[in-house]
C-alpha positions as CSV (number, residue, x, y, z in Angstrom):
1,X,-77.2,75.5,-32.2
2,X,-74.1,75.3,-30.1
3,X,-74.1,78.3,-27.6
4,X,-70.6,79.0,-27.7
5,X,-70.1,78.9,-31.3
6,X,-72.9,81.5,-31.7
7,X,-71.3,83.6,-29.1
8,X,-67.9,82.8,-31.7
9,X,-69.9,83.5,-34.6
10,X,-71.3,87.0,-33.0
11,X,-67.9,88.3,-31.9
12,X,-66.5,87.4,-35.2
13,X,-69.1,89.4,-37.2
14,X,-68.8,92.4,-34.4
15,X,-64.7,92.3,-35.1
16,X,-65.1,92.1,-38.6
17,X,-67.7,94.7,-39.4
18,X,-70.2,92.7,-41.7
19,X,-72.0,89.3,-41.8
20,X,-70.0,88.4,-45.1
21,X,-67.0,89.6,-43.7
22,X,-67.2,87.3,-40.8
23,X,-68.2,84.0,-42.9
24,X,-65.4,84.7,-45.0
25,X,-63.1,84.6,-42.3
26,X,-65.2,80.9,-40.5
27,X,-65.3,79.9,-44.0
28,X,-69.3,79.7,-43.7
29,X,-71.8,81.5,-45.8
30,X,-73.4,84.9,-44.5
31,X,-76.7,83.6,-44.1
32,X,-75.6,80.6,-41.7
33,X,-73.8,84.3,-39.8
34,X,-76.5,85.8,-39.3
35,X,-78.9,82.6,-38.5
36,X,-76.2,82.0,-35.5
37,X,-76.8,85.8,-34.1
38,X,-80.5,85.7,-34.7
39,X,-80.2,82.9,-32.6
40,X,-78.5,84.6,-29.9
41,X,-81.0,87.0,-29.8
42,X,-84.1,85.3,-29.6
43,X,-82.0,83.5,-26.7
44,X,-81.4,86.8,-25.0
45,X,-84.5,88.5,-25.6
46,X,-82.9,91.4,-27.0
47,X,-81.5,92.6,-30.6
48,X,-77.8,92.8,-30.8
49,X,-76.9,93.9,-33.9
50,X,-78.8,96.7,-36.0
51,X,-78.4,96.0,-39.9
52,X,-79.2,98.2,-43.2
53,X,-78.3,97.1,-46.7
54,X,-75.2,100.0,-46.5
55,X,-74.0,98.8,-42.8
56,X,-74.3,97.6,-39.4
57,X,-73.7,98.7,-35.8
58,X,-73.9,97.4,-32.1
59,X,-77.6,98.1,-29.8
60,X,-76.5,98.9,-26.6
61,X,-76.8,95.2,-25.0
62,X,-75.5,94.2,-27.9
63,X,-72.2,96.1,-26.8
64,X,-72.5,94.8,-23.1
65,X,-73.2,91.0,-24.6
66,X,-69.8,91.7,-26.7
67,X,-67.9,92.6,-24.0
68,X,-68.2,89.5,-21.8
69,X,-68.6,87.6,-24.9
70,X,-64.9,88.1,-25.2
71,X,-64.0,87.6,-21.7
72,X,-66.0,83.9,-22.1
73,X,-64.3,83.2,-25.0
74,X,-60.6,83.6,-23.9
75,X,-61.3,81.9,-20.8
76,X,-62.5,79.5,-23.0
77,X,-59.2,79.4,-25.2
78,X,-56.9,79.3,-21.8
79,X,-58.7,76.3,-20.7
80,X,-58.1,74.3,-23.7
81,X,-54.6,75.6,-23.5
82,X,-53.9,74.3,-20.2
83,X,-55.6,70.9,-21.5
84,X,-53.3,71.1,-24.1
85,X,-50.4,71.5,-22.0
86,X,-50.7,68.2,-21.0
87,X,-50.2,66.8,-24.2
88,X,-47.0,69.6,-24.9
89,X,-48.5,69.5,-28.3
90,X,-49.0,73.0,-29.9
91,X,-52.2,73.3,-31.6
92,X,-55.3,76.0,-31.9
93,X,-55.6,79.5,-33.3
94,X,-52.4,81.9,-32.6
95,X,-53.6,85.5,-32.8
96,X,-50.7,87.7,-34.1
97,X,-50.1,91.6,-34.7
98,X,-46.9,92.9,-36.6
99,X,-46.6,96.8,-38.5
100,X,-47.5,96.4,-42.0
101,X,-44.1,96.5,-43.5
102,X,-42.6,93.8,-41.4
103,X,-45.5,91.7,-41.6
104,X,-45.8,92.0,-44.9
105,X,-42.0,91.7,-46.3
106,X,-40.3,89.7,-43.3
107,X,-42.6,87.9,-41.1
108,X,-45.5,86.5,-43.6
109,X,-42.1,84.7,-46.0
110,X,-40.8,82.8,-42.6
111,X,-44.8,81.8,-41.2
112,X,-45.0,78.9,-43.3
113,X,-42.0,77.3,-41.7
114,X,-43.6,78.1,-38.8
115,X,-46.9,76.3,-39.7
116,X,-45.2,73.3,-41.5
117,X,-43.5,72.6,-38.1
118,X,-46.7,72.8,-35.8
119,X,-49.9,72.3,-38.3
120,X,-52.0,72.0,-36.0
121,X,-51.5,75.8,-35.2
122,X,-53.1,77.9,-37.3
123,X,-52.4,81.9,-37.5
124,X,-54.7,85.3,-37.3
125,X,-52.4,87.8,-38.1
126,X,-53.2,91.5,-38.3
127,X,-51.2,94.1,-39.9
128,X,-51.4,97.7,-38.4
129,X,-49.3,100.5,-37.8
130,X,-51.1,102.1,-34.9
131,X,-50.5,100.7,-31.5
132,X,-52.9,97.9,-30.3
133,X,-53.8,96.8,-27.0
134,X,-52.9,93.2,-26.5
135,X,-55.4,92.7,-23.9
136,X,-58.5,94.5,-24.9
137,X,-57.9,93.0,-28.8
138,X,-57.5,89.6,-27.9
139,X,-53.8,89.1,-29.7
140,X,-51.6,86.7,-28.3
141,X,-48.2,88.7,-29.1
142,X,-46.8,91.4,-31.3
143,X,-44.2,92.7,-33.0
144,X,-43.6,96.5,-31.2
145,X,-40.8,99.2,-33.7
146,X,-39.6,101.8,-31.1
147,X,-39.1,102.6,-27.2
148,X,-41.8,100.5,-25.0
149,X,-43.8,101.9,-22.3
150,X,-44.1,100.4,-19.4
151,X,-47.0,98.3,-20.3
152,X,-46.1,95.6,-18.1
153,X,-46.1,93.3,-21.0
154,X,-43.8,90.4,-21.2
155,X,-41.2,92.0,-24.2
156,X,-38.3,89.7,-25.9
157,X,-35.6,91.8,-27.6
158,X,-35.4,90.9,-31.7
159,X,-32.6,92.1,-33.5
160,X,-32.9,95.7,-34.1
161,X,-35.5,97.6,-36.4
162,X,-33.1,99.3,-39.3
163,X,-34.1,101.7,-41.9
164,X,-32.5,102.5,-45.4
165,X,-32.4,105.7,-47.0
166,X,-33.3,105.6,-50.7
167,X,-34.6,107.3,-53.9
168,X,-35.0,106.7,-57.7
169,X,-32.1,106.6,-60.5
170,X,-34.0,109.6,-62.2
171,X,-34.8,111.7,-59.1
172,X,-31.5,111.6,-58.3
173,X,-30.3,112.7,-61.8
174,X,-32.4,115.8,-61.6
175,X,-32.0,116.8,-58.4
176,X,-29.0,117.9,-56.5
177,X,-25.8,116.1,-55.2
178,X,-27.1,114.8,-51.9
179,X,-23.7,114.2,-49.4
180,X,-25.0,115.2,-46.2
181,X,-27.9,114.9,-44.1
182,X,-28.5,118.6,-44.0
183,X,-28.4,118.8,-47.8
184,X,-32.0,116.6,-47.7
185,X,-33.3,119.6,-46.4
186,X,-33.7,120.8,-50.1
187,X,-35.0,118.1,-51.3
188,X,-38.6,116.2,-51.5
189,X,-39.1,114.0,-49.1
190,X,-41.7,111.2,-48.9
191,X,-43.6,111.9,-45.3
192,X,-44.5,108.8,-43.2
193,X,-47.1,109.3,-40.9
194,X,-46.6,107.5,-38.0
195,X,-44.1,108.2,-35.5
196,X,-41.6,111.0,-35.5
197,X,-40.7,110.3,-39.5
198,X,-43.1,112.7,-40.3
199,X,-40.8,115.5,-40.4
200,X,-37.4,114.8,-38.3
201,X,-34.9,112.4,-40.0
202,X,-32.1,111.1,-37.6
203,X,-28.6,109.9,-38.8
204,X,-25.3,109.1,-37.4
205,X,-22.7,111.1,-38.5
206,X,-18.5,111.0,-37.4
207,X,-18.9,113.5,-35.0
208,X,-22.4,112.4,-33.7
209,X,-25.7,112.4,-34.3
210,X,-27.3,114.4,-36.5
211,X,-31.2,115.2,-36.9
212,X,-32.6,117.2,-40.0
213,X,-35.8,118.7,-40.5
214,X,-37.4,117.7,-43.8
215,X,-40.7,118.1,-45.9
216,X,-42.5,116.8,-49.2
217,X,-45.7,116.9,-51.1
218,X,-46.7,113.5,-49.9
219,X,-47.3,112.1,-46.9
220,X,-48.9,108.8,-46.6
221,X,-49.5,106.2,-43.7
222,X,-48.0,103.3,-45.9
223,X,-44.6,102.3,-46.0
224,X,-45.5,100.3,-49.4
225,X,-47.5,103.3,-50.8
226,X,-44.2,105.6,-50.0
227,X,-42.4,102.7,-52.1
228,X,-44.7,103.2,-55.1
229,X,-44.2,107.3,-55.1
230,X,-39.9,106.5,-54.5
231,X,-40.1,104.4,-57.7
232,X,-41.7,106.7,-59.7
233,X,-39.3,109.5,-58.7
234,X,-41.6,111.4,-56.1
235,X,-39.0,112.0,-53.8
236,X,-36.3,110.5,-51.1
237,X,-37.6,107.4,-48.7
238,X,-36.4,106.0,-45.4
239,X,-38.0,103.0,-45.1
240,X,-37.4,99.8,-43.1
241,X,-35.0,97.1,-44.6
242,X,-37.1,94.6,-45.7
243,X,-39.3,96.8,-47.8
244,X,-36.5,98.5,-50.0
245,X,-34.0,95.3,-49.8
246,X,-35.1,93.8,-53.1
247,X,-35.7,97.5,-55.3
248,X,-32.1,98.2,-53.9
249,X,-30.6,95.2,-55.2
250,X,-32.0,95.4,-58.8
251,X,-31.3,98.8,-59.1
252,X,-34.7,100.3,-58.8
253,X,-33.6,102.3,-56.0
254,X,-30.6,103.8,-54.8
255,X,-29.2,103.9,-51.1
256,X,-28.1,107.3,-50.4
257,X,-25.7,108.2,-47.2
258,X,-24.2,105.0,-46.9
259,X,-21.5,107.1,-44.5
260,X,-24.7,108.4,-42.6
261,X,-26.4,105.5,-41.4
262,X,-29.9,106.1,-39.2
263,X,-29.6,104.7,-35.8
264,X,-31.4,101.6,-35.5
265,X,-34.8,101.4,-33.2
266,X,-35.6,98.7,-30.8
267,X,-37.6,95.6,-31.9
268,X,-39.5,93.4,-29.3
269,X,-41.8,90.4,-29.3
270,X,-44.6,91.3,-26.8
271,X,-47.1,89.6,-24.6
272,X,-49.4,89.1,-21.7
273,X,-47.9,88.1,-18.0
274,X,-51.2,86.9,-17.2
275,X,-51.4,84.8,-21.0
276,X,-50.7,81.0,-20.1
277,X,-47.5,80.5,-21.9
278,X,-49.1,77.0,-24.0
279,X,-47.3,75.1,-25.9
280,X,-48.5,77.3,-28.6
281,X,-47.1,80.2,-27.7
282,X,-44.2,79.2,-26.1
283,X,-43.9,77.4,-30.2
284,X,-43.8,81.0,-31.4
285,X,-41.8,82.7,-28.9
286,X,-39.0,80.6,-29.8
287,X,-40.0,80.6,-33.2
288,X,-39.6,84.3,-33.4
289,X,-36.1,84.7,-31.5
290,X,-34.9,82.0,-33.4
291,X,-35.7,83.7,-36.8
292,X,-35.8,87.3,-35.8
293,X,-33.2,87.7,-32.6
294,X,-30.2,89.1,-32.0
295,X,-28.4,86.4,-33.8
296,X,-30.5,86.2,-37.1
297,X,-30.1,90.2,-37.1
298,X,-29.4,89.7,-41.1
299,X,-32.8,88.2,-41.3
300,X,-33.7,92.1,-41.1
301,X,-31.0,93.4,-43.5
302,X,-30.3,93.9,-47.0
């Protein structure tokens, strides 16, 4: 078999957790998986990957082979991209990472203009909440909500991250009059677990800003999750945008506070110094400034 798509093969199954996992993903059966790792081992000498019917897990050189099996293969992917610089044609696999609400209700409706304009690009995205490390997880940019460290990452400013403050017809008719931040206080509100939305709400109010402690029942790691509970009449959301913008319009939801808007976060397209900027990626750069800058800010409003 050909070395290098073994090594593929193997890092694909490691990322993914599971034989089937991984052929589902290289569109090849789990059996043609695990005959391109057995290969690998008998290669090396040495067993890789420990499996039982419930699981699998890394052997020890199994975790040193990963390791500079993904060093290989994105030295691997940078050489074809400077070939393919030659040609200025953008083409091969584009590994993206966006939160789950943007990815899910902004980014993932535009990508197919994106892929229509350069088919022979094709897109990994992954959709996470939790900070990833570019390098170490082999993405070639993301989407970064919020203040960025200094990372020493390459970051292009989108048009800014804006949230919506919103609840159910029927919680609001049984609950009380809500017409100031401080008033949200007394009422349920639906927790986000990431970031500082857990339990401090932030608005801007005539005479400044304004930042109220609140609580709920329900605190979940989803924005979509959060969406279910605000429809049903759990409580009060603050959400981004693009994930109440539609429940909003119909009427599902109602945006409370209009006066009191919450102060928008920074939005940036991040990636690598050291990443070749290929055709590619330089294709999606100006992809995403074009659709999700500073001048297509209503791209991210309702």
């Amino acid at each position: 078999m050909d070395r290098l798509l073994s090594m593929s093969v193997f890092a694909k199954a490691v990322e993914s957790g599971s034989f089937s996992a991984a052929g589902e993903a290289l569109r090849m059966s789990s059996q043609l998986v695990g005959k391109h790792v057995q290969t690998l081992e008998q290669h090396l000498g040495v067993r890789l990957i420990n499996r039982t019917t419930r699981r699998q897990h890394l052997t020890e050189a199994g975790f040193a082979f990963y390791e500079r099996v993904k060093i290989i293969l994105a030295e691997v992917e940078a050489a074809e991209g400077m070939a393919a610089m030659s040609g200025g044609t953008p083409r091969g696999r584009l590994r993206i990472n966006a939160p789950v609400s943007f990815g899910v209700h902004a980014l993932s409706k535009r990508l197919p203009e994106y892929l229509a304009a350069y088919p022979e690009v094709s897109v990994d995205m992954s959709l996470a909440n939790r900070f990833v490390d570019l390098i170490d997880e082999g993405f070639d940019v993301a989407f970064r909500v919020g203040e960025l460290s200094d990372s020493g990452l390459i970051a292009r400013r989108l048009a800014p991250y804006r949230l919506r403050l919103c609840a159910a017809p029927a919680y609001i008719a049984s609950h009380p009059p809500i017409s100031h931040p401080v008033d949200l206080e007394l009422h349920e509100c639906l927790g986000f677990s990431y970031t500082e939305l857990r339990t401090r709400w932030s608005f801007e109010g005539p005479e400044g800003p304004i930042t109220v402690a609140v609580s709920g029942k329900l605190m979940v790691d989803s924005g979509e999750a959060l969406l279910m509970a605000a429809r049903a009449g759990m409580g009060i959301l603050l959400q981004p945008c693009e994930l109440v913008r539609e429940d909003i319009a119909s009427g599902g939801l109602v945006e409370l506070l209009p006066d009191f808007p919450v102060p928008t976060r920074p939005f940036h397209l991040v990636y690598a110094p050291d990443r070749r900027m290929t055709p590619k990626l330089r294709s999606f750069v100006d992809f995403a400034l074009a659709t999700f800058g500073t001048d297509a800010q209503p791209d991210l409003e309702a």
